[in-house]
C-alpha positions in Angstrom: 0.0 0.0 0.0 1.0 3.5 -0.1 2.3 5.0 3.4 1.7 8.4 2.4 -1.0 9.5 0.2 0.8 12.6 -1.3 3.2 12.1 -4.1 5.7 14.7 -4.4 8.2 15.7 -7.0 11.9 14.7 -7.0 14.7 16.1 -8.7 18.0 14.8 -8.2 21.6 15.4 -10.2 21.4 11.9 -11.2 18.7 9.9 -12.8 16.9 7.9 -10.7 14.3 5.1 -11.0 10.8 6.5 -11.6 9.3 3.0 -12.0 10.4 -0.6 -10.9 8.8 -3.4 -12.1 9.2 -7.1 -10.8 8.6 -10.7 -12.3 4.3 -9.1 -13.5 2.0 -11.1 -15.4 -1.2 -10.3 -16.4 -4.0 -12.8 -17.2 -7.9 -12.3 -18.5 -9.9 -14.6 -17.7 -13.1 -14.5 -20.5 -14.9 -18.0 -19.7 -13.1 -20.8 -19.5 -10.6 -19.3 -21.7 -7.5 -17.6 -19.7 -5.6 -15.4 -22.3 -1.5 -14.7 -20.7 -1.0 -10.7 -21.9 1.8 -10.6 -19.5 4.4 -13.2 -18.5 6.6 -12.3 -15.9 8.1 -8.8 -16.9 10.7 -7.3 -14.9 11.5 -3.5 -16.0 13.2 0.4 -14.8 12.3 3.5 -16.3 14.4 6.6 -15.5 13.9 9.9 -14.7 13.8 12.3 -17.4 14.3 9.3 -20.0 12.3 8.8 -23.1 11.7 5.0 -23.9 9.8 3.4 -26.8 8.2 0.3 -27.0 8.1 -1.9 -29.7 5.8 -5.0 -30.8 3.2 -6.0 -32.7 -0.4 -5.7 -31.2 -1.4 -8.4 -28.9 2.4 -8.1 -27.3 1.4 -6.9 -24.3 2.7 -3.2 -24.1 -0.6 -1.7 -23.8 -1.3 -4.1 -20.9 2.3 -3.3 -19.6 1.4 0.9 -19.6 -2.3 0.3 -18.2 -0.7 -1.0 -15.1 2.4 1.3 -15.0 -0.5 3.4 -15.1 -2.4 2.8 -12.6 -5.5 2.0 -14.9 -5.1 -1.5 -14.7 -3.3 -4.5 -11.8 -0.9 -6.8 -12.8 -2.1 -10.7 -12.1 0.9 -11.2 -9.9 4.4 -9.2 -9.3 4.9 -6.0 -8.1 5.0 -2.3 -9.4 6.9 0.5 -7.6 6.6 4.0 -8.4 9.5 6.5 -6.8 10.2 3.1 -4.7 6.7 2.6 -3.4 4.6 -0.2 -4.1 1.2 0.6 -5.9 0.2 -2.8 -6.7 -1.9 -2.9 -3.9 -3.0 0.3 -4.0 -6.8 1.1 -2.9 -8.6 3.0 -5.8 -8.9 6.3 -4.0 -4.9 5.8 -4.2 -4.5 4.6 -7.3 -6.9 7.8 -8.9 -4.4 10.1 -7.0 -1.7 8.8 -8.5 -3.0 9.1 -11.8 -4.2 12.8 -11.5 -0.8 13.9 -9.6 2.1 11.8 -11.3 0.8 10.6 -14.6 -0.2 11.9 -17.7 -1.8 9.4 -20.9 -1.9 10.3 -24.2 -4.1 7.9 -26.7 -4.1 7.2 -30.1 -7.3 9.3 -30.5 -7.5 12.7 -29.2 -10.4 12.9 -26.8 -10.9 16.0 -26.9 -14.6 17.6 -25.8 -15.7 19.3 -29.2 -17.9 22.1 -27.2 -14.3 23.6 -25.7 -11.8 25.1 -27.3 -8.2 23.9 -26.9 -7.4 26.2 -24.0 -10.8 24.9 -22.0 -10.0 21.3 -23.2 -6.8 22.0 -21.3 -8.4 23.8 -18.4 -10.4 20.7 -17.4 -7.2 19.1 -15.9 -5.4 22.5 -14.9 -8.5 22.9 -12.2 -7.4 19.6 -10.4 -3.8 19.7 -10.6 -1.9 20.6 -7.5 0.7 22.9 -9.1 -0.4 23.4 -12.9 0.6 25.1 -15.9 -1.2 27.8 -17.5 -2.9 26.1 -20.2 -1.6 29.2 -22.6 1.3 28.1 -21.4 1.3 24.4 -21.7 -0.2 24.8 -25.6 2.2 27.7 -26.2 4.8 24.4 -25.5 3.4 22.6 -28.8 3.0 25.1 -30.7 -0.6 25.9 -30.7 -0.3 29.5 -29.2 -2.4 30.7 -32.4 -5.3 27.8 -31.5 -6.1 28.9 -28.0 -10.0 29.7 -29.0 -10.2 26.4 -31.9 -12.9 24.4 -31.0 -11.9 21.0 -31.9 -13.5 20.8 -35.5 -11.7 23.6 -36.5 -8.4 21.6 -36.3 -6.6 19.0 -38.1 -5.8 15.7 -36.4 -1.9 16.8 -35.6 -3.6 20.1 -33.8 -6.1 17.7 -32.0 -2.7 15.3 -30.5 -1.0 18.2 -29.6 -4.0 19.7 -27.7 -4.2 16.2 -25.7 -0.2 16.6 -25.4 -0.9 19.8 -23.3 -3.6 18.5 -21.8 -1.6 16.2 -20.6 1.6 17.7 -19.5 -0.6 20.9 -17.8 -0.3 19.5 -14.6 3.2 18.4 -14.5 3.0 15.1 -14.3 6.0 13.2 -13.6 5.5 10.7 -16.3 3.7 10.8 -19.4 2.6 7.4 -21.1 1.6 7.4 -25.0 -0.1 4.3 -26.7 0.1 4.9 -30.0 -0.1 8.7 -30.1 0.8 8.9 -34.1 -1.3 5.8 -34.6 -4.5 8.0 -36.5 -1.8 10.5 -38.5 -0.1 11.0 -41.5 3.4 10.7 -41.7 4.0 14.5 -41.7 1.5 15.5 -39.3 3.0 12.3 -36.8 6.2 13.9 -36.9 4.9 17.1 -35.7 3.5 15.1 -32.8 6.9 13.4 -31.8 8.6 16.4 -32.2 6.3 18.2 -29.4 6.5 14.8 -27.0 10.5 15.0 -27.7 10.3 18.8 -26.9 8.1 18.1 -23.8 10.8 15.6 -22.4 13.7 17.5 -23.3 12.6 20.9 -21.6 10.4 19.6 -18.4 12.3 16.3 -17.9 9.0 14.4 -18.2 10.0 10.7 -18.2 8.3 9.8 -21.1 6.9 6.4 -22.6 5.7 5.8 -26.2 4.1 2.5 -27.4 4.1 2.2 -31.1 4.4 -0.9 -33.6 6.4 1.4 -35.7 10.1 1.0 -35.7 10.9 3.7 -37.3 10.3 5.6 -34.5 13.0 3.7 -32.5 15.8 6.0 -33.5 14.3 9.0 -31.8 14.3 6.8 -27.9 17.5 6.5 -25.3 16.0 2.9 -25.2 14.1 0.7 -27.1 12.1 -2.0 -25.3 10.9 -5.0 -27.6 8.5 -7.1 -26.4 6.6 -10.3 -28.0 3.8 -12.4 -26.3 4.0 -11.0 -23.0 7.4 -10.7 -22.4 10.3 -8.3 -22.9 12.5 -10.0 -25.7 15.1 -7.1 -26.0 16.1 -3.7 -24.4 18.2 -1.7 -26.5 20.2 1.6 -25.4 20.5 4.3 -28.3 23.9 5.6 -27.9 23.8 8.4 -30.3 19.5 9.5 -31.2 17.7 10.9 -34.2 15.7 14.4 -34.3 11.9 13.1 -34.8 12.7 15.2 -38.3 15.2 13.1 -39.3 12.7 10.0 -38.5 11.7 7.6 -41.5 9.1 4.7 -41.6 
């Protein structure tokens, strides 16, 4: 359980671990049929360190960044977060560690179309302990000039970057993307990338991307593979690639 139910923000000269991971599996049960989307994963993420994972669907990565999360519980193992176990977390817990420490970003936008960007962005600024601006955290990705677009009255790379604010507004500590160039063009996904990479680079936002698309590998300071349920490789970039100079 968590001891204390404030999470706080640590900054330290040297990276630590943000999440721990030990030996989790993950198992639906739908009848009699028991389907294995996790077996036995052990895994760190650092702070301030952007991490891509790789596989095709049904590998289990979107099972693996539910429950590093907090949206979903592993089977069996254990999940630390800033060395704190949450795997047993109550939900009162578990929904203030999402709204304090995480931010999710999804392959599609969800975005409320009656509010423009900068009220989209609002709705999480009003809950969050120590928030950004919104003009601020949309000036970030470059959508000073879209403040007062309703959601209509943008394209699909303006609707990713609004949910990229929305996301970062409260300063989460981590931010987790499934898929977040899944629904875009190649151009307009690079435009996305390019405002996650700038996110991570100037806030330190440990940041997690899911994505079946290698090409995006290049732009990561590791590359996690995984296949059926279990990490298969983890590869350290030692030198990365500008999301510009990305091809797929």
């Amino acid at each position: 359980m968590l001891n204390n139910p404030q999470f706080h923000l640590h900054t330290t000269a040297s990276p630590q671990i943000i999440f721990h991971v030990e030996n989790i599996t993950k198992v639906y049960r739908m009848g009699e049929v028991e389907v294995h989307a996790l077996r036995g994963v052990d895994l760190d993420l650092y702070e301030g360190e952007f991490v891509v994972l790789l596989g095709a669907s049904g590998s289990g990565k979107s099972t693996l960044l539910n429950i590093l999360g907090g949206l979903d519980i592993p089977t069996s193992g254990h999940v630390y977060f800033q060395g704190r176990e949450i795997t047993h977390a109550s939900d009162a817990e578990l929904t203030r560690f999402r709204r304090q420490c995480v931010g999710f970003i999804f392959q599609f936008y969800n975005l409320i179309p009656s509010l423009t960007a900068k009220e989209n962005v609002a709705l999480v600024t009003e809950i969050a302990r120590q928030p950004m601006r919104p003009e601020e955290a949309l000036e970030l990705v470059g959508l000073s000039d879209r403040l007062n677009h309703f959601p209509a009255q943008m394209s699909g790379g303006e609707q990713q970057r609004v949910a990229i604010a929305r996301a970062i507004a409260k300063r989460p500590e981590v931010l987790l993307c499934d898929e977040p160039t899944g629904a875009l063009d190649y151009q307009t996904g690079k435009l996305v990338l390019e405002a996650l990479e700038q996110v991570n680079r100037e806030l330190g936002t440990t940041t997690a991307v899911i994505t079946h698309n290698a090409g995006i590998a290049g732009m990561a300071d590791r590359v996690i593979t995984m296949r059926s349920g279990q990490i298969t490789s983890v590869q350290q970039n030692e030198s990365k690639v500008t999301p510009g100079e990305l091809e797929w």
